[in-house]
C-alpha positions in Angstrom: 38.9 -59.8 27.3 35.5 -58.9 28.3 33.2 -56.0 26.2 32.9 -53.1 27.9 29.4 -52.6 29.2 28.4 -49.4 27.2 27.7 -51.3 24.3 31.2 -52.2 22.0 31.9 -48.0 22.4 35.0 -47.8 24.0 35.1 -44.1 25.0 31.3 -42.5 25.6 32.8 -39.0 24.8 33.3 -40.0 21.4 30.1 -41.0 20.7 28.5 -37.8 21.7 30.8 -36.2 19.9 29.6 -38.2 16.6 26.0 -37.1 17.6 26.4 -33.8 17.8 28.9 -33.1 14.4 26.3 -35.8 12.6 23.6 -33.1 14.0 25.4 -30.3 12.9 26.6 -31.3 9.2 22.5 -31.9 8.9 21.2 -28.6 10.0 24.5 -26.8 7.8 23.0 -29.1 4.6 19.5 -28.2 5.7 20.3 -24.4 5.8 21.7 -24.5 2.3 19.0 -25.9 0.8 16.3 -23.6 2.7 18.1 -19.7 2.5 18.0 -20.5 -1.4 14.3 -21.9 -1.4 13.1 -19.2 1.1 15.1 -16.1 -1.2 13.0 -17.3 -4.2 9.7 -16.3 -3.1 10.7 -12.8 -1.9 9.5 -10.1 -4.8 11.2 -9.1 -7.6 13.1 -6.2 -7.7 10.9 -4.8 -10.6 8.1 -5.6 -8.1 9.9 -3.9 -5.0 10.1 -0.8 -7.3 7.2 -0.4 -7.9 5.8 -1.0 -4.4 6.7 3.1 -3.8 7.4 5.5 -6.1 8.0 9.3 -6.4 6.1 12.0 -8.0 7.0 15.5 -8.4 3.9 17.8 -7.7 5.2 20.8 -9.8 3.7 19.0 -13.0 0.1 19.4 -11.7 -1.4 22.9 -12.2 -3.9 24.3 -9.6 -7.8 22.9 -10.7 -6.0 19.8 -12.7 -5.3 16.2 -11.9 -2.5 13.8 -12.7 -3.1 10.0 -13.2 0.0 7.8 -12.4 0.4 4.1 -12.4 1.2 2.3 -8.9 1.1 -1.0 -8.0 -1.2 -1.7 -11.2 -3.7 0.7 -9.8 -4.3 4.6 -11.2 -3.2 6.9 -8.8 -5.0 10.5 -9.1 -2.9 13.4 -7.8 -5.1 16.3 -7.6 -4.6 20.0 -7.0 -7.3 21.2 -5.8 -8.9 24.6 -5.5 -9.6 26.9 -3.1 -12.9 26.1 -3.9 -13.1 22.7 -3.8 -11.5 22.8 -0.8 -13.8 25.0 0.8 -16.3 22.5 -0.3 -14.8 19.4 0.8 -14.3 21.0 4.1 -18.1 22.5 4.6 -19.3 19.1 4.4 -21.0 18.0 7.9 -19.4 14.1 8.3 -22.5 13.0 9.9 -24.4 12.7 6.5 -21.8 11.1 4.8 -21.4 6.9 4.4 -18.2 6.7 5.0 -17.5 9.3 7.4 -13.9 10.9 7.2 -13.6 14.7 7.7 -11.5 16.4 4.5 -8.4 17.0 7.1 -8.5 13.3 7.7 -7.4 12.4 4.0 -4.5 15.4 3.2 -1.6 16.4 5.2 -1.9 19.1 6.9 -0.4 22.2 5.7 -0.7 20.9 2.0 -4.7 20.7 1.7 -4.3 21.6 -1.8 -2.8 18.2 -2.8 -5.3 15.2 -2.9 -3.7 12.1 -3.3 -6.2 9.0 -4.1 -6.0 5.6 -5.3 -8.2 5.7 -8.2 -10.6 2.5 -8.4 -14.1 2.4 -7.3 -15.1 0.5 -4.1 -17.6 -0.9 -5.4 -16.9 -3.1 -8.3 -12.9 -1.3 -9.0 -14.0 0.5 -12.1 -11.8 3.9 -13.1 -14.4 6.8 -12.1 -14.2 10.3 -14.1 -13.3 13.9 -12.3 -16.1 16.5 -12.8 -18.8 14.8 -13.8 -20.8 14.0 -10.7 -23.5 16.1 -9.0 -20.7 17.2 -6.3 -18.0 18.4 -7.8 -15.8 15.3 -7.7 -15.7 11.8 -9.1 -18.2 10.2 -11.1 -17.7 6.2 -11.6 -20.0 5.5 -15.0 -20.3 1.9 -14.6 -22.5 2.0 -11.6 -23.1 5.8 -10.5 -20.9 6.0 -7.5 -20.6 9.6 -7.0 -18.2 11.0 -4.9 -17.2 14.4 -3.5 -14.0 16.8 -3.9 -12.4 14.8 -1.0 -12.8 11.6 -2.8 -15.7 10.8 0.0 -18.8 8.4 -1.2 -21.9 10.6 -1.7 -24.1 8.7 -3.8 -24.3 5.2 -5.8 -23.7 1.8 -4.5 -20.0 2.4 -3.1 -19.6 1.2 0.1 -16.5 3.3 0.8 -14.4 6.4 0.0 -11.8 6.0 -2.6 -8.4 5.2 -0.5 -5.8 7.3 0.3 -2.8 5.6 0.2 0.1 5.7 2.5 2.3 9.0 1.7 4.8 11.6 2.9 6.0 14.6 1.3 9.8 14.6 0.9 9.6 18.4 -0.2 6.6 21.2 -0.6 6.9 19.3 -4.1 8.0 15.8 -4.1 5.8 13.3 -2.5 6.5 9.4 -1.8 3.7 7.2 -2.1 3.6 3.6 -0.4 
């Protein structure tokens, strides 16, 4: 009897069928040994928690501020006065470094509530309320001075202190990040 001229493989059907099942059982063994290595290197679910948090704004008295940890960083919440409001908002933008107008960084209908994250943008030192020549945040390290809007007015600061994502979930709950 003569060999059949695909090669010794009696029936070509079964060969693909080897193929693909061989291809199969290696992407299957692949997949369990990647969703394992690939779920290791999402965060933490300490880290996930702290990536937002809540804050109830009935703990912060008009003229005062509260500093909360978030994401390693100080987090002022402010409730600001009329007055400093007033002031924030008489500013003309077009002498300012880092030009933002006051209703550009709080929600609109809460103006009273300034939410900022609290590190210098200059060298990420913690700067002090009330201490500056207007009427905001003074950082001592380097004499970044900024305004009651958290704007850059003087000092080697580059930018404005950041305003971080954040919603208000009632007139006083917020939801940062």
């Amino acid at each position: 009897m003569s060999e059949p001229e695909n090669g010794g493989d009696k029936d070509p059907n079964r060969r693909d069928f080897i193929y693909i099942a061989a291809g199969a059982g290696a992407a299957g063994a692949a997949a369990m040994t990647l969703v394992p290595l690939i779920g290791q290197m999402n965060p933490a679910a300490d880290t996930l928690a702290l990536a937002s948090i809540e804050y109830d704004l009935s703990k912060v008295e008009e003229g005062m501020q509260a500093v909360v940890k978030w994401r390693g960083k100080p987090l002022f919440v402010r409730y600001r006065t009329k007055k400093e409001i007033a002031e924030a908002q008489a500013v003309d933008i077009k002498t300012l470094r880092d030009p933002q107008t006051d209703a550009e960084r709080v929600k609109a209908g809460h103006e009273q509530y300034l939410v900022l994250v609290g590190v210098c943008t200059h060298l990420g030192c913690v700067p002090n309320f009330g201490t500056g020549d207007y009427g905001g945040w003074f950082c001592p390290c380097h004499g970044s001075q900024y305004d009651t809007s958290g704007r850059i007015r003087g000092g080697p600061a580059p930018k404005n202190l950041e305003v971080p994502e954040y919603s208000f979930l009632s007139d006083t709950k917020i939801k940062v990040g």
